[in-house]
C-alpha positions as CSV (number, residue, x, y, z in Angstrom):
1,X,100.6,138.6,126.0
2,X,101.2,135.0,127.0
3,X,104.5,133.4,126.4
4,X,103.5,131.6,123.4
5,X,102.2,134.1,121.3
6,X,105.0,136.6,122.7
7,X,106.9,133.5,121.0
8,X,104.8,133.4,117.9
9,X,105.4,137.6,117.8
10,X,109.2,137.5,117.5
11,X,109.1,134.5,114.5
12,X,110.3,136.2,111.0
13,X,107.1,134.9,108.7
14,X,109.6,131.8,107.2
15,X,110.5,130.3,110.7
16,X,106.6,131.1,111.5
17,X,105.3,129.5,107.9
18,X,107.9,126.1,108.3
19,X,106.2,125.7,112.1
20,X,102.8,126.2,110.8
21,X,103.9,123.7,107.8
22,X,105.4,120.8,110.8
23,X,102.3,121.8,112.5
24,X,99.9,120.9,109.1
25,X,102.1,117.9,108.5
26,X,101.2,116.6,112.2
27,X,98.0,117.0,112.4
28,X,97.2,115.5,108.7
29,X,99.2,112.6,109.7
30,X,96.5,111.6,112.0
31,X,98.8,110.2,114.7
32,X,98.2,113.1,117.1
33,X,96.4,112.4,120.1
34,X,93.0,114.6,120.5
35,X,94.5,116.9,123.3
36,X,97.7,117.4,121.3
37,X,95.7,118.2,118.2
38,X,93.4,120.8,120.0
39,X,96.8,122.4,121.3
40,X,98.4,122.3,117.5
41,X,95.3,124.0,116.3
42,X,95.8,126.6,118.2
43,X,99.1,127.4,117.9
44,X,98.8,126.8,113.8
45,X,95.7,129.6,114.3
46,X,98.0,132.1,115.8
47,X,100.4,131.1,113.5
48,X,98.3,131.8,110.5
49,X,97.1,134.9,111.3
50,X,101.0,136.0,112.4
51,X,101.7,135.0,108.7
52,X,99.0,136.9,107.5
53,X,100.4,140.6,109.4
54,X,103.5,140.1,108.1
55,X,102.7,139.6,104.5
56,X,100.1,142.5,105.1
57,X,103.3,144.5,106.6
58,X,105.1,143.7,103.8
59,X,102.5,144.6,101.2
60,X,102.7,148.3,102.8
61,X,106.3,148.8,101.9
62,X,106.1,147.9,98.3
63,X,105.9,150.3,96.2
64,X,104.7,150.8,92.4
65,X,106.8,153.1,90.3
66,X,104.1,155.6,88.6
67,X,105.2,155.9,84.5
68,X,103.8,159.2,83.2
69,X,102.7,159.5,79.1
70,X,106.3,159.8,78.3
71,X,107.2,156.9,79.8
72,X,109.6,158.4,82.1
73,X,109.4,157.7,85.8
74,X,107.1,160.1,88.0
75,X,107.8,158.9,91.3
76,X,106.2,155.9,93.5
77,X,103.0,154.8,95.3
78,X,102.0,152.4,97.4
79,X,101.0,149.2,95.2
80,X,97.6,148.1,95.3
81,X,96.9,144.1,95.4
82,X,93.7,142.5,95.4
């Protein structure tokens, strides 16, 4: 693992999600030279998919509380989204 994406790995998905939003900001502003905007890019494309894996990780933990006919509570399962 190189050092920026052992970085990008440690970043809690709100410190990785305001980057990637500096990162957006940057590059939309136009005023990045081309080398700098290749390198942004990239970093905002392991960014994104480091986003992604933690909402995915987070989607796993929720859970859905299962209502049997009585309406009483039967227990949980894993929520489906999607």
């Amino acid at each position: 693992m190189t050092d920026a994406a052992a970085k990008i790995a440690d970043l809690s998905f709100e410190d990785a999600l305001a980057r990637l939003e500096t990162i957006v900001s940057r590059l939309e502003s136009g005023q990045a030279p081309l080398e700098e905007s290749i390198t942004l890019y990239e970093e905002g494309a392991r960014l994104k998919a480091h986003c992604e894996d933690r909402l995915k990780a987070a989607q796993l933990r929720v859970e859905k509380i299962v209502v049997g006919p009585d309406g009483s509570a039967k227990g949980v399962e894993p929520a489906e989204f999607g």
